[in-house]
C-alpha positions as CSV (number, residue, x, y, z in Angstrom):
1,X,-24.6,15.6,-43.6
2,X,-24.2,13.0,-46.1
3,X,-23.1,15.1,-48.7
4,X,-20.5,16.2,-45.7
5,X,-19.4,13.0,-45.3
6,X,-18.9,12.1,-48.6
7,X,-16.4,15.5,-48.8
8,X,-14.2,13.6,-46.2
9,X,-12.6,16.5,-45.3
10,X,-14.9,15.9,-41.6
11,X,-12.2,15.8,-38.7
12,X,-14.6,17.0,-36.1
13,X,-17.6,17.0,-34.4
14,X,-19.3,18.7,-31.4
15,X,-22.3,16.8,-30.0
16,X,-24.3,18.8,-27.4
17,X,-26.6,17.7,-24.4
18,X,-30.2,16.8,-25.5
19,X,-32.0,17.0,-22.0
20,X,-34.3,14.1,-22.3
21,X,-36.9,15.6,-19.7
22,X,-37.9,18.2,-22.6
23,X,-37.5,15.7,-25.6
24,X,-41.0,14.8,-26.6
25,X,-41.3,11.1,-26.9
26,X,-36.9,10.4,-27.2
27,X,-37.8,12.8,-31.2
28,X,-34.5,15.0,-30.7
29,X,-32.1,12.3,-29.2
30,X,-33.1,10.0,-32.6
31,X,-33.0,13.0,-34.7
32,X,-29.4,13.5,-33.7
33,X,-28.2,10.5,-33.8
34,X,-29.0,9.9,-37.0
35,X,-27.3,13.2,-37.9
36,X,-24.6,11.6,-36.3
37,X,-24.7,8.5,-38.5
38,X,-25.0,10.6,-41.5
39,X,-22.0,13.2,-41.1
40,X,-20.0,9.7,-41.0
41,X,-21.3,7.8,-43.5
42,X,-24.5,6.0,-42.8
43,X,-26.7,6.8,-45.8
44,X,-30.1,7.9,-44.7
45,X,-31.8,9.1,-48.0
């Protein structure tokens, strides 16, 4: 994603539902929101 971002050819996004009564202890809600973060910008590694 970063390396995406840093392309800025990134006009869009879809972001699907993460249904929070199967996500184990909130893992896939922070796991996408820091892809999220990462296709625009925020540097993670």
């Amino acid at each position: 994603m970063e390396m995406l971002a840093d392309t800025g050819k990134l006009i869009g996004m879809d972001l699907v539902e993460v249904n929070p009564v199967l996500d184990e202890r909130n893992r896939t809600a922070e796991l996408a929101t820091e892809l999220i973060l990462s296709a625009l910008g925020k540097r993670i590694l």
